[in-house]
N, C-alpha and C positions, 0 to 999 in steps of 0.2 A: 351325758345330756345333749342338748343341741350344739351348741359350741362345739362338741368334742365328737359329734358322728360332723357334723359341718367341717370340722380340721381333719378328718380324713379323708371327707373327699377331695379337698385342695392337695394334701395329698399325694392321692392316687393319680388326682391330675397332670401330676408333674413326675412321679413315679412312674407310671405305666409306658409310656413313649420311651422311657429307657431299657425299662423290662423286655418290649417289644423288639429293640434292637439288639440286646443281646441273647434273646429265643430265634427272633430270624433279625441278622443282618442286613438292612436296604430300607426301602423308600415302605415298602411293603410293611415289614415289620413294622416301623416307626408310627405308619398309619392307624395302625390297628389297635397299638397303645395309646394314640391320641382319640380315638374313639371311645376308647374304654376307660380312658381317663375321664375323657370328657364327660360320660355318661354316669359315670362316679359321683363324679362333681355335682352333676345336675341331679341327680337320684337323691342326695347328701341335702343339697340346699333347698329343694320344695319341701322333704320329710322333715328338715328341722324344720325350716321354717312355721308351714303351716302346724306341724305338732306344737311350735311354740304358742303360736297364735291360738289355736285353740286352748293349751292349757288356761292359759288368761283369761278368755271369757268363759271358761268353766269356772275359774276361782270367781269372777263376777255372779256368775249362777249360783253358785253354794250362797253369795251374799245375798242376793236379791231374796231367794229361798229361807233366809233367816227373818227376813222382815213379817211374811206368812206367821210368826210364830203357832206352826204347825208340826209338833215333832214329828208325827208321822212323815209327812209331806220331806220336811228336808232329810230326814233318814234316807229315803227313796232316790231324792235327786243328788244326792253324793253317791248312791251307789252306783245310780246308770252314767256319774259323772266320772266314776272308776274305770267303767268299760272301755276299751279301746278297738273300735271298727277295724277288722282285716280290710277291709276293701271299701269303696265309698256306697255300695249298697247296702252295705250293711249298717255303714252309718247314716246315712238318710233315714232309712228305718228307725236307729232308733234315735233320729231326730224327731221323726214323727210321733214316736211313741213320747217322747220329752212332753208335746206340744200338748198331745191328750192328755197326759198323765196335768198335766199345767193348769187345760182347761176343765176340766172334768170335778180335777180341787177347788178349783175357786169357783163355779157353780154353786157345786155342792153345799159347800162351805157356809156361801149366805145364808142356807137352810140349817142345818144339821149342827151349825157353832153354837149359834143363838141356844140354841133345843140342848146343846151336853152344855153349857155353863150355867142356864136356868136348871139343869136338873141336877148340876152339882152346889153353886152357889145362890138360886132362888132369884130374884130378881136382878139383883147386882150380876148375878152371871150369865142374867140373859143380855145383860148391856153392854157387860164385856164379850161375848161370844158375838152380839152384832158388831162388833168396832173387829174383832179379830175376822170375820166374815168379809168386810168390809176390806181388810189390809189384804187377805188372801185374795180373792177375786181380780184385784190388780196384779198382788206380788207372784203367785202360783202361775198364770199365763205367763208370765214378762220372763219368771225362770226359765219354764220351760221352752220357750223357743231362744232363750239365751245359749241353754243348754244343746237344743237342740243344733244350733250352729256352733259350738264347740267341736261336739259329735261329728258334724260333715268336716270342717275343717281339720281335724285330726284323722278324717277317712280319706283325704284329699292327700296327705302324709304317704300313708301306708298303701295305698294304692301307688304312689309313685315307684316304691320302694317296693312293691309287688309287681311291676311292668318294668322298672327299670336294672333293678339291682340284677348280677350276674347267679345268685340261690335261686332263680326261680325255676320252681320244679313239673318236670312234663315238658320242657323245651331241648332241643337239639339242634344243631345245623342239619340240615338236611343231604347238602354235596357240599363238595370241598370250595375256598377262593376260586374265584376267577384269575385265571392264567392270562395276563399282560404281556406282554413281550417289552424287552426294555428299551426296544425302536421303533412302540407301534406308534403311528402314527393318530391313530381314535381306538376307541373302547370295541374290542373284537367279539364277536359272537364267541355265545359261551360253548365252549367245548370239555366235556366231560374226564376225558382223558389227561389232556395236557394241563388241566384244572388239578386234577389226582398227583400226575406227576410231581406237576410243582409245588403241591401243600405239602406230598411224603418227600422230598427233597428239603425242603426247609424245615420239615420235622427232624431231620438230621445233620441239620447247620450246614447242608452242602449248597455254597453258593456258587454255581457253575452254571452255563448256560443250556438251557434244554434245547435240545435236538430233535427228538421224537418218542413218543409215549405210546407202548399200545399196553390196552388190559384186555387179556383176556378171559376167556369165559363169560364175558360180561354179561352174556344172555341168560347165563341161570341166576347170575346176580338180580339182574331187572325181575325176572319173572318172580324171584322166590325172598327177595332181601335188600334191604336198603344196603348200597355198596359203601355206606361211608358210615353208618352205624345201625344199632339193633339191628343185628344177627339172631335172630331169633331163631329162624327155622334153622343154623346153623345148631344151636344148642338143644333144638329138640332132636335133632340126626344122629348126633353125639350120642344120645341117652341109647339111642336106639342100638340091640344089640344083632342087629344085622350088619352094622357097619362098623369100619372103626374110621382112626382120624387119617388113613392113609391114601382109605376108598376116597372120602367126605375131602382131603385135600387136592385131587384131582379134578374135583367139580369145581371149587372157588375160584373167584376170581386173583388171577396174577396181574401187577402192573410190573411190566417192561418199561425201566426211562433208560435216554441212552443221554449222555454229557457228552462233553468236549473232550475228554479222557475217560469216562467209564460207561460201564453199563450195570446198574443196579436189577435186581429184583427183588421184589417184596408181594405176599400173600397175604389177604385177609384171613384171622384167624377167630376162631367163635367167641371172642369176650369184643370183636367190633373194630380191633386195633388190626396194622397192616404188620406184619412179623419179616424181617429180613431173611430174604433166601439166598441172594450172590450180591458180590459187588466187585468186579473184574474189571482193571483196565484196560483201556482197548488195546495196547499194547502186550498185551499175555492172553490172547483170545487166540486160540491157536486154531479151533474150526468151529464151525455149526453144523448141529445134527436135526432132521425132523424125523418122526415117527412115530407110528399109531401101535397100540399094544395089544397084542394078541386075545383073537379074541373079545374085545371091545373096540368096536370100528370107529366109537361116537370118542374116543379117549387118546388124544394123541400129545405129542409132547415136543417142545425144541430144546436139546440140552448145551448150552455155551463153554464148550470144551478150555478149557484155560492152559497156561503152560504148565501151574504146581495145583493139586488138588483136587478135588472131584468137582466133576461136572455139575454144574446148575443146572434144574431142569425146571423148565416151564410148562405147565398144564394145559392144554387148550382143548379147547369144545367139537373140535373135529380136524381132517388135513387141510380146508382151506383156509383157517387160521391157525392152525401152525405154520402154513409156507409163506402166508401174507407177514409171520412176525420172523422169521428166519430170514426173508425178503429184504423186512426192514432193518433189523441190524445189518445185514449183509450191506446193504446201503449206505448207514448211515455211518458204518467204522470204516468203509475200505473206500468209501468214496466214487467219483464215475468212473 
């Protein structure tokens, strides 16, 4: 009932800010389960609330509808009083429909009561059908716009709970958090990369200071696919039996982070998620290699040679970004 979705959003309020710090560790995490608590929370308390409050003046309507002593009539408005509005358009509607259905009866009613109690009980039933005439024409209006603010106020519910609650369907982020630095001094222009970096870093509980971030291929990403979800054209390539996942993984996008001790890589893979390629400390990085592969001039690669195991290899879109990301590790592990 309301009580008991209202007790889980207090809750989640107090839940989520802990969740948040043990998913990502920091200021970061913390924030983001105060937001989604918070949102919990408030999602929790308009949906009771006004659900409550309508149900109330819906039990009022059923009453007011009883004094009509019109079976028809209250059959009807218990049933539109059953309905419950997805969204508050929907309940405006059929608050309005409440109002007519309200007025329409008690109109009516003056005529057509008098006329079925005279043709059932002869005179005595035309005096009782005016007195029943008479009670509808007040009672049948007065439910129906009772009713019909029930209906908005329990649309008022579900509309929150359709804009606020985290099920709502058709919605995605678009790019990753905004990249902070933990000594910036104001809110830094968004930057795409170090943005990436530090969401798949915290997706992997690595709390380490970033360095520098490149991704490449990023320009077949822009052109052909959101780089942070719906892969789309990645799973129609896939199907396609011209290619396999070998050709289709030289084209995606790779991000390059480089830490205080390592240098990770990670590739997007056709279900949307970023799949782990290497993750090397900078102390077992024994050389860097660039090269284009025969034959496809547009297809070149940098592989981060380590001291045990096979070489990591990074895909990139042509040689001047593979030399600019070979550049930049070379930089950023070996220093001036």
């Amino acid at each position: 009932g309301a009580l008991e979705n209202m007790a889980d959003g207090v809750m989640s309020f107090f839940l989520e800010p802990a969740k948040g710090i043990v998913e990502d560790p920091g200021v970061l995490g913390f924030s983001r389960g105060v937001a989604k608590g918070s949102k919990a929370l408030l999602e929790s308390t308009i949906s009771s609330t006004f659900d409550a409050v309508g149900k109330v003046t819906g039990s009022i309507s059923k009453g007011v509808a009883v004094l009509s002593m019109d079976d028809e009539f209250i059959q009807r408005n218990r049933q539109t009083n059953k309905e419950k509005p997805k969204h508050i358009g929907e309940g405006l509607f059929s608050g309005a429909k409440s109002v007519g259905m309200g007025l329409v009866g008690g109109i009516s009613g003056i005529i057509t009561d008098p006329i079925k109690g005279a043709q059932k009980e002869g005179v005595g039933g035309f005096f009782k059908g005016t007195a029943k005439g008479l009670l509808g024409v007040v009672a049948k209006p007065t439910a129906g716009v009772i009713n019909a603010t029930s209906q908005t106020l329990k649309s008022v519910g579900t509309t929150a709970t359709l804009v606020l609650a985290d099920s709502v369907i058709g919605t995605q982020k678009v790019r990753p958090p905004r990249y902070i630095p933990v000594k910036a001094g104001c809110l830094p222009l968004y930057d795409y990369s170090l943005s990436l970096g530090s969401h798949l870093l915290s997706m992997k509980h690595i709390n380490e200071a970033l360095m520098g971030v490149m991704v490449t291929n990023k320009s077949v990403a822009d052109a052909k696919l959101s780089t942070y979800a719906s892969p789309r054209v990645i799973q129609m390539d896939l199907k396609s039996p011209t290619k396999n996942k070998k050709d289709i993984e030289k084209q995606l996008p790779h991000a390059v982070m480089i830490t205080e001790s390592r240098v990770l890589v990670q590739h997007l893979v056709e279900d949307g998620s970023w799949k782990p390629v290497a993750d090397v400390k900078l102390d077992r990085i024994k050389g860097l290699l660039a090269g284009g592969l025969k034959g496809q001039s547009g297809i070149w690669a940098v592989q981060i040679e380590a001291q045990r195991g096979k070489p990591a290899t990074v895909w990139c879109s042509g040689q001047d970004e593979a030399e600019k990301l070979k550049a930049l590790i070379t930089r950023l592990t070996t220093g001036p």
